[in-house]
N, C-alpha and C positions, 0 to 999 in steps of 0.2 A: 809105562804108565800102569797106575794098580789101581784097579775101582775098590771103593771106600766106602762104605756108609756114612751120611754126615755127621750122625751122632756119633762118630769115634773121633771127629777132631778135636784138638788139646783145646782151642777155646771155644768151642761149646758150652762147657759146665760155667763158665763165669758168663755169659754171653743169654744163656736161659736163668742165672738166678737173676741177673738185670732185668729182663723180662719178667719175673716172677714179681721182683721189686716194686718193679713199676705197675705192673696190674695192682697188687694188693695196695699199692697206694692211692692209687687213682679209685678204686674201689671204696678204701676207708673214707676217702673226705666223702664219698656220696652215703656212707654209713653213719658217720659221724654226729655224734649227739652234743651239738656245744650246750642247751641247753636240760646236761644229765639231772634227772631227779636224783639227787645223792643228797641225805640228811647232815652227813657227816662234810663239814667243811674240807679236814685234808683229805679224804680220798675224791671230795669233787677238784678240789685242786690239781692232786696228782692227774688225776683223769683227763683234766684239760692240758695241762702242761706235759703227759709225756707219752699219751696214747698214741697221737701222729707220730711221734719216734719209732714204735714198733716193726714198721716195717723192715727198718735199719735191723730190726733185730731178728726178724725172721731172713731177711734175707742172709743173715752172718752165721744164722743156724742151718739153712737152707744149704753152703756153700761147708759148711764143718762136716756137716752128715755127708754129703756126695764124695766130699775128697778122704774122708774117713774110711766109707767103705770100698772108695779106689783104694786107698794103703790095705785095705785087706785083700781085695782083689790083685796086687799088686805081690804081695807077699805068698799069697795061696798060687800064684801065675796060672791066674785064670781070664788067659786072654782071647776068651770069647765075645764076640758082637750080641750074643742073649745075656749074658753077667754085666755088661756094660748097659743095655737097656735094661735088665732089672735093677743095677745102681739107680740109674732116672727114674723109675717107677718106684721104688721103694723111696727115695728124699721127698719126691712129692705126693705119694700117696699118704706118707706123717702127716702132712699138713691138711690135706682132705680128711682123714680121720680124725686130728685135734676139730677141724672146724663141724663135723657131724655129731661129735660129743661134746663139744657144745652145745650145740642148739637142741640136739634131742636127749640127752642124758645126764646132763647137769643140774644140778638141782636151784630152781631161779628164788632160792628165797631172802637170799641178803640183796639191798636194794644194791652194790656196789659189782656185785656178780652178775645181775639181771642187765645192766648199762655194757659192762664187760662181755657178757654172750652175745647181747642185740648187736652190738660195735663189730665184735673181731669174727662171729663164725661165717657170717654168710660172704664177708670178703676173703677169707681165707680156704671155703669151701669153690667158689668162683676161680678164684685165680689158680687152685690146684688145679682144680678140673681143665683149666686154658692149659696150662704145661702140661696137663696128661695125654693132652690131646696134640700139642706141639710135640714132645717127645714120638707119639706113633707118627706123625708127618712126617720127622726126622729120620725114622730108624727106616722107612721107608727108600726115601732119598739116596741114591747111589752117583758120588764124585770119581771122577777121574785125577791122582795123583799124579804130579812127577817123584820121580825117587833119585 
């Protein structure tokens, strides 16, 4: 038997972006602005018809960055337990840094931008922080293999 940390098992990384997933979605509808003041007919349109899709799209960015910089970890054969949690901590700390520059650093003056930051930062700063936090849970966590 070989003890393991949990965060080195192979489904893990698809197993926390579903988790990711699911929070920032459950997040967005309590965000969600059906009623966006937007002057412009097609960006209010768009807005309604393909905001809720976005999660589908962070999560597929979520899962690109992590197996991205496993191939580079991969290729550099950097197979340490701190390279593999700073993989986890670098995919979801993007995501907490997009959603804090949003809220605090963007500039809210086109009405299409202002609906855009109210909507996506404070769910996307939320559910990083839950995985940031899930990930030290995990790196914690010590299994018992068979081999």
């Amino acid at each position: 038997m070989k003890n393991k940390r949990l965060i080195e098992l192979k489904k893990i990384p698809l197993i926390m972006s579903i988790i990711f997933w699911i929070i920032f979605y459950i997040l967005l509808l309590k965000y969600y602005n059906k009623e966006a003041n937007i002057s412009n007919f097609n960006y209010k349109e768009f807005y309604l018809k393909y905001s809720l899709y976005s999660p589908i799209v962070f999560w597929i960015l979520s899962l690109i960055f992590f197996y991205l910089l496993s191939f580079i970890k991969f290729i550099l054969r950097l197979n340490y337990l701190w390279v593999t949690i700073l993989i986890y901590i670098l995919t979801y700390s993007f995501f907490l840094w997009l959603g804090v520059d949003l809220i605090y650093f963007e500039s809210r003056i086109a009405e299409f931008a202002n609906v855009i930051i109210e909507t996506f930062s404070l769910p996307l700063i939320i559910s990083s922080s839950i995985m940031l936090l899930i990930i030290i849970l995990l790196s914690l966590k010590k299994i018992k293999l068979k081999q």
